[in-house]
C-alpha positions as CSV (number, residue, x, y, z in Angstrom):
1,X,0.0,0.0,0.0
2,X,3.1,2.3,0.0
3,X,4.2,2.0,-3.0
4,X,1.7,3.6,-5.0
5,X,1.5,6.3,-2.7
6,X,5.2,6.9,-2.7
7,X,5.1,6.9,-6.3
8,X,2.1,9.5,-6.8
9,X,4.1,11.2,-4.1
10,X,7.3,11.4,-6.1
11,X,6.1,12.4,-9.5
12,X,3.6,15.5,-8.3
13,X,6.4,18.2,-8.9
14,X,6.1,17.8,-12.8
15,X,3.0,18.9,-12.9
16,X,1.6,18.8,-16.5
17,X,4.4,15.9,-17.6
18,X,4.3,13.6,-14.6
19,X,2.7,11.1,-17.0
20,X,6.2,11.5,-18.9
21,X,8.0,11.2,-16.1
22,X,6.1,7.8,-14.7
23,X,6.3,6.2,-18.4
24,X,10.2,7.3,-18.4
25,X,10.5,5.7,-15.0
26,X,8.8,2.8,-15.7
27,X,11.1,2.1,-18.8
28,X,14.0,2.8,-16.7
29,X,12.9,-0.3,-14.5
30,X,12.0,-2.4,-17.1
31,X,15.2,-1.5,-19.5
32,X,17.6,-2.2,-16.2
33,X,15.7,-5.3,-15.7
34,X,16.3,-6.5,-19.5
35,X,19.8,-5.7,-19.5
36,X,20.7,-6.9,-15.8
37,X,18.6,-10.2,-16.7
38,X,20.4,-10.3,-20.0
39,X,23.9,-10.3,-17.9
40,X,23.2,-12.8,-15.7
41,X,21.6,-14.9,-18.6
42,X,25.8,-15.2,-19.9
43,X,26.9,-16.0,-16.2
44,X,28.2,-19.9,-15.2
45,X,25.4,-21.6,-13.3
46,X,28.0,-23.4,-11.3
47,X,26.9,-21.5,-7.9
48,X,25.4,-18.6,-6.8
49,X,28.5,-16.5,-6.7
50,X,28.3,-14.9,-10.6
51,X,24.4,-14.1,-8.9
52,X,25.5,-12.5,-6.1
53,X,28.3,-10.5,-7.9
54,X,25.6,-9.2,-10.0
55,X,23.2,-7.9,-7.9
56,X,26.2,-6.3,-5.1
57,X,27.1,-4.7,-8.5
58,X,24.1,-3.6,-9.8
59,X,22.8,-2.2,-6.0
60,X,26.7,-0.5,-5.9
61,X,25.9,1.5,-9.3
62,X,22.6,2.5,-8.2
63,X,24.0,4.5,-5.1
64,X,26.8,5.7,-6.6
65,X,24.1,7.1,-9.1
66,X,22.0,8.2,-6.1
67,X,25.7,9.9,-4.8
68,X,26.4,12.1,-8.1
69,X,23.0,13.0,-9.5
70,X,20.5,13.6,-7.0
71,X,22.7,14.9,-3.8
72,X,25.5,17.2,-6.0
C-alpha cells in the first residue's frame, strides 16, 4: 500500500508531464531489468557466486548514481 503512494508522491512536482515522467520511469525499470537479466543470462550456473556478484554490483551503481546525481 506504499508504493503507490510513494510513487504518486514522487512524480507531483512535474506537474503537467508527470505522466512522462512515470512512463520514463517505468522504462527505466524495465530496460535495467532487461539488461541486468540479459547479464546474468551469460553467467556460469555453477553457484550462486556470478548471482550474487551481479546484484552487489548492480545495487553499488545505483547509489553511486544516487551519490552524483540527486545529492551534487
Amino acid at each position: 500500500m506504499i508504493w503507490p503512494n510513494a510513487y504518486a508522491t514522487a512524480f507531483t512536482p512535474f506537474g503537467k508531464i508527470a505522466g512522462y515522467a512515470g512512463a520514463l520511469y517505468g522504462f527505466m525499470q524495465v530496460g535495467g531489468g532487461a539488461v541486468i537479466g540479459g547479464i546474468i543470462s551469460h553467467l556460469p550456473a555453477a553457484n550462486q557466486i556470478p548471482l550474487a556478484l551481479v546484484m552487489l554490483i548492480a545495487s553499488l551503481l545505483a547509489w553511486l548514481v544516487y551519490e552524483v546525481v540527486v545529492l551534487r
